[in-house]
Structure formats: structure tokens, C-alpha cells
C-alpha positions in Angstrom: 0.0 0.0 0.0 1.4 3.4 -0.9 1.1 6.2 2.3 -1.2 9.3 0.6 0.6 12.0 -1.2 0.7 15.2 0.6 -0.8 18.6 -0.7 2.7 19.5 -2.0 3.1 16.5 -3.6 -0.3 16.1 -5.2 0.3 19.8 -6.3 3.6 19.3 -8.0 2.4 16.2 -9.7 -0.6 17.9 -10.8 1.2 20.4 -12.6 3.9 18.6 -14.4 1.3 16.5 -15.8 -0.8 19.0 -16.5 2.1 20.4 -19.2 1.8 16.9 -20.3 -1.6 16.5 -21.0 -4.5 18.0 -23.3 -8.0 18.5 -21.8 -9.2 16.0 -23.4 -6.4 13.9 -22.4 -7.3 14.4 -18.5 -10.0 13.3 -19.1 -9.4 10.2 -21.3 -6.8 9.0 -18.4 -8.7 10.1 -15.4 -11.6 7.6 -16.4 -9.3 4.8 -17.3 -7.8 4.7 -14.8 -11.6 5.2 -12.7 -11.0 8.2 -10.5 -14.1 10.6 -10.9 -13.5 13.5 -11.9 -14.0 16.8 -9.2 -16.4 19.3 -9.2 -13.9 21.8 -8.8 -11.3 23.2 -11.0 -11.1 24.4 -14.6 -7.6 24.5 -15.2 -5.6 21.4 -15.9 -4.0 21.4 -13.1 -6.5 21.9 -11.1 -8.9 19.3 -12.8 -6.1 16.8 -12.2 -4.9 18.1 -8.4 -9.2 17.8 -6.8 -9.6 14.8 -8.9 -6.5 12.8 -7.4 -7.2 14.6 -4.2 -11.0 13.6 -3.7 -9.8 9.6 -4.8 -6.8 9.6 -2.3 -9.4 10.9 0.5 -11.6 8.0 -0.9 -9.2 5.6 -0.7 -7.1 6.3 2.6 -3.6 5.8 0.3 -1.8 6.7 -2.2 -2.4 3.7 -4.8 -4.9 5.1 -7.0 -2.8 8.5 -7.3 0.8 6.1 -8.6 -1.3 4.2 -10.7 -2.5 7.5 -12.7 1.1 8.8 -12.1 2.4 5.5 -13.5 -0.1 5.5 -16.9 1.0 8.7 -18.0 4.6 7.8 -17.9 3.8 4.4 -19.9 6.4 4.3 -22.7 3.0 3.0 -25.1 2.0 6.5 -25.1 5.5 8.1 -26.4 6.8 8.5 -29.7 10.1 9.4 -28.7 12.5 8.5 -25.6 13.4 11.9 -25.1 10.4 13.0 -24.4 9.9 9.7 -22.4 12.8 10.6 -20.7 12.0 14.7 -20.1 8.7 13.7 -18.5 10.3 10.8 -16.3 12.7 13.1 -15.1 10.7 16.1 -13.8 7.9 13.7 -12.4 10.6 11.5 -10.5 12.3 14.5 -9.1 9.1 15.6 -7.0 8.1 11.3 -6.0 11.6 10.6 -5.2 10.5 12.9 -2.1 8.1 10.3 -1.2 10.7 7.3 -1.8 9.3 6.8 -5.4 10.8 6.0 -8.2 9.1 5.4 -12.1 11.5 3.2 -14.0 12.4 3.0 -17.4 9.5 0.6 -18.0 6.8 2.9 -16.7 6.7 1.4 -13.2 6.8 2.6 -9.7 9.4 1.7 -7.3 10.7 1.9 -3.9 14.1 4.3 -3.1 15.1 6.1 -0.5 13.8 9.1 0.2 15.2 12.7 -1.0 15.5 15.5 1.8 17.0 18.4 -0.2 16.4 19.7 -3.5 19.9 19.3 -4.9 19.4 15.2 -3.5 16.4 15.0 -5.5 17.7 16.6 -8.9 20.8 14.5 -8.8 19.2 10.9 -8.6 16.5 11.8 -10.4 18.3 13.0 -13.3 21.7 10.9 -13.1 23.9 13.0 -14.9 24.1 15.3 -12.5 26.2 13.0 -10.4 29.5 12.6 -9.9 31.9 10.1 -11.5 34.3 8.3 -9.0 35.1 11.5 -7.0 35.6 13.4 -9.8 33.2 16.2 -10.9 32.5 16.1 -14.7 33.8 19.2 -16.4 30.7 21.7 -17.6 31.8 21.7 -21.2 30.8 18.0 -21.6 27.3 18.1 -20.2 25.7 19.8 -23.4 27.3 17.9 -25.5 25.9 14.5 -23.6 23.0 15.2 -21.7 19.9 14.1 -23.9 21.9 10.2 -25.1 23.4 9.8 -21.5 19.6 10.6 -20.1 18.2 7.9 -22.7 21.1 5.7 -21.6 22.2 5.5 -25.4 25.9 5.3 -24.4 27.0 4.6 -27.7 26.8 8.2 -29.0 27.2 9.3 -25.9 30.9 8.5 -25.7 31.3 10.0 -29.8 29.4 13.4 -28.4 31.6 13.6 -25.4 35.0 13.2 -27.5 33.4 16.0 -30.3 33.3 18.3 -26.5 37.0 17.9 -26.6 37.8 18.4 -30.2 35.4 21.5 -30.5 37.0 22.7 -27.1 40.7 22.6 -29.4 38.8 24.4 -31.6 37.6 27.2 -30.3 41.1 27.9 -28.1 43.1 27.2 -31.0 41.0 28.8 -33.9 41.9 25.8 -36.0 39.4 23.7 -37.7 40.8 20.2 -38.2 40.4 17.4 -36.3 41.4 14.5 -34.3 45.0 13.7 -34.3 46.0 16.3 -36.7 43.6 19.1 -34.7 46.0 18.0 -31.7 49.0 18.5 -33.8 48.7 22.1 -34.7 47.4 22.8 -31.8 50.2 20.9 -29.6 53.0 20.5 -32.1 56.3 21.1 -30.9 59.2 20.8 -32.8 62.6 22.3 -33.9 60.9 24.4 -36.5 57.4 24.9 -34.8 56.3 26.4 -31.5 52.7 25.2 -30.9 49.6 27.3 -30.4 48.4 26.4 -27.0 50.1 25.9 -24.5 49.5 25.5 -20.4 53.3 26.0 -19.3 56.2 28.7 -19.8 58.3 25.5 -22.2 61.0 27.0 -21.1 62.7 23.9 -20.1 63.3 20.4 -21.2 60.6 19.1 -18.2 57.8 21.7 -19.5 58.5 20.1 -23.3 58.1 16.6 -21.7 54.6 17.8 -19.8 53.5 19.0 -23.1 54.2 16.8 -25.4 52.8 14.2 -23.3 49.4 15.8 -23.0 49.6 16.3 -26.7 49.9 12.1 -27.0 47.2 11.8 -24.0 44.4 13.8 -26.2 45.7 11.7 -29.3 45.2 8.7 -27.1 42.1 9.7 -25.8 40.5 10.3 -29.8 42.2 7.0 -30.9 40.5 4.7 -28.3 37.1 6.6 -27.6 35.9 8.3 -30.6 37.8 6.7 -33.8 36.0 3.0 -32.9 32.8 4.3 -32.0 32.9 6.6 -35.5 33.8 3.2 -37.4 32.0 0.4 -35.9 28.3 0.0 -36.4 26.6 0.3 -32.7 24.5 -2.5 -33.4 27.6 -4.4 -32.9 28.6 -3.2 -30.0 28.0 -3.2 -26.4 28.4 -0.1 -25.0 27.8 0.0 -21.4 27.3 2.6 -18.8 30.7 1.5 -17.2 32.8 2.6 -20.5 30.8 5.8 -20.7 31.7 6.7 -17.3 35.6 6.2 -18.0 35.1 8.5 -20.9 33.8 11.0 -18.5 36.2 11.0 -16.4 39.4 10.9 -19.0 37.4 13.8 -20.8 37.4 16.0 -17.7 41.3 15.5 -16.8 41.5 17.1 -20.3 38.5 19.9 -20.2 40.4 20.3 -16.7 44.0 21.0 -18.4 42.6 23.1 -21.5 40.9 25.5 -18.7 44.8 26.3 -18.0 46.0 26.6 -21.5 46.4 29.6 -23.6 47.6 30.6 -26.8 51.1 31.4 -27.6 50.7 33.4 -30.7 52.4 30.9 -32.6 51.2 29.7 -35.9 
């Protein structure tokens, strides 16, 4: 049996579904799923907050109010994961109050309860969280957000390697790519100074440092994006695990470009 909502609750439910749903669609889901609808209210969310109110008072607990909660949110009724995945998110931050989850199939489940705001956001929306220990870097968020969300790692891994390479780009003012982006961005040589660079170079240990982080983003492109860019993804396994290392090998970089600067060198 699931304890009754509170007002706050009801009310925050009511109104995320309410962006959800037409009128006629309130009403199409309020009778299948047999809660009468109020007297009161003419707005959306106020049709849907007295209707689920009235049924809870009926019913002493919460079930009838998940079950409605738990047929909008069946993935029958999308067209699109994202959107899936956009609703699922703003309705599980306000249930995870409650100790609620709603799964990727559409169905409730037991967690424990939120007590702050930021608590809520982060495990209802995972990518807000933090990768062992180490905070992911801004710049990769946008690039990731809606494939990590829809736990599409596959092109989740390519968009977080195109953060790096468009990161080159816009300290740099180069527009190649990959290894070669690196390279004239990097290179460093008898005849060449390079065009970034996070050190003074001025002796042979600041050449080593840079030249290594030079080979470290090569590295990075060569093992994350290059056999992601190649492979068909039906053939692959991606999992969560090898995102997640991408993550984090993506931030030590974003981390070391926030420090680098150009030389003025060509």
C-alpha cells in the first residue's frame, strides 16, 4: 500500500502532468484509470490536483494517485524516448520525495527518500552526479545530456569526444580534427612552437609535460571516438561502465585546457 501523497506532492504532480496532457487527455486517463472527476477546478491542473485529491481521501492511500502517475509515464504513449525521458525526469524528481521512483519501463518503485532539493535533482536525473570522485567538467554536459539521459551510451561517448575536439577548436582557432587538430594545436618541434600551451616551455621538463598531453588527447580520440565513428553500434555493447571512464578521461583534459592559452604561434 502506498502512504497518501501530501498537498505539495499532489500539487507538483498535478502540474507537471498538467504540461503533459491536453483536456481531453485528463480526461481520457482520469476515467481509465476510474478516478471521478472533481467538481472543482477548470484548469488542468487543477482538474487533475481535486480529482487525485477527492480519490486519495476515498481511498485512505496513495495507490490510485501512482497508478494515474504511473499510466501517464507508460512508454506506449510516447513517440520518442526523449520525451519519455524529459517527462520521467521532472515527475521523478518531485516522488523521489516520497521514496518513489518510475522506471524506465513505466513502473513505480521503492528508493530512498530525498530530503533536499539538490538530493532530488541529482538521482532523479543521473547525470548530474559525480563520477568516482571526480566532478564532470561543464563543457561535456551539453554535448551529452539528452543520449546519456536515454542511456544511449553509444553516441554518448562520440558526443563527449566531439566536446574535446570543439574545445581545441575554439582555443586554438583551428578547424581540423582528431590527431591532426591536436597537432597544430600541440606541435612542438625544432621548427614549430605550438599554439596552446599551459606551461612557460622553457625547459626540457615543460617540453616533456607537453608533449605528453599532446599524445594523452591523441590517445584519448584514438581509443574513444575513432572505434565508435567506425563500428556500427548495433555491434557493440556499449555499457554505462565505459561511458563513465570516458567521463572522467574527458574531464582531466577539459580540466587541463581550462589552464592553457595561446602562444601566438602559428
Amino acid at each position: 500500500m502506498t502512504d497518501s501523497f501530501d498537498d505539495i506532492t499532489l500539487r507538483n504532480l498535478s502540474g507537471i502532468i498538467s504540461a503533459i496532457l491536453t483536456h481531453s487527455q485528463i480526461t481520457e486517463q482520469l476515467s481509465s484509470s476510474l478516478i471521478a472527476e472533481a467538481s472543482q477546478g477548470s484548469n488542468k491542473n487543477d482538474r487533475i490536483y481535486y480529482s487525485l485529491k477527492e480519490r486519495q481521501l476515498q481511498d485512505k492511500c496513495g495507490n490510485n494517485v501512482l497508478a494515474f502517475v504511473a499510466r501517464i509515464l507508460n512508454p506506449k504513449r510516447y513517440s520518442d524516448e526523449a520525451s519519455f525521458e524529459r517527462d520521467r525526469t521532472a515527475i521523478n524528481e518531485k516522488l523521489v520525495y516520497e521514496g518513489i521512483e518510475i522506471d524506465k519501463s513505466g513502473q513505480p518503485k521503492r528508493v530512498d527518500k530525498a530530503r533536499t532539493i539538490s538530493e532530488a535533482k541529482r538521482r532523479s536525473q543521473k547525470i548530474k552526479e559525480k563520477v568516482h570522485g571526480i566532478g564532470i567538467h561543464p563543457n561535456i554536459l551539453p554535448y551529452c545530456e539528452e543520449e546519456w539521459l536515454k542511456e544511449n551510451y553509444f553516441h554518448a561517448i562520440l558526443e563527449i569526444t566531439k566536446s574535446v575536439a570543439e574545445r581545441l577548436r575554439e582555443l586554438s582557432g583551428y578547424f581540423s580534427d582528431g590527431s591532426e587538430l591536436v597537432d597544430d594545436c600541440f606541435g612542438l618541434g625544432k621548427d614549430k612552437r605550438p599554439m596552446l600551451a599551459f606551461n612557460t616551455l622553457t625547459t626540457q621538463s615543460d617540453e616533456s609535460e607537453h608533449k605528453g598531453f599532446g599524445n594523452f588527447c591523441k590517445g584519448f580520440f584514438s581509443m574513444y571516438r575513432n572505434p565508435k565513428a567506425h563500428n556500427a553500434k548495433i555491434l557493440e555493447d556499449t555499457q554505462a561502465s565505459e561511458m563513465t571512464e570516458v567521463l572522467v578521461v574527458a574531464t582531466i583534459i577539459h580540466n587541463k585546457l581550462d589552464v592553457t592559452l595561446k602562444t601566438g604561434y602559428k
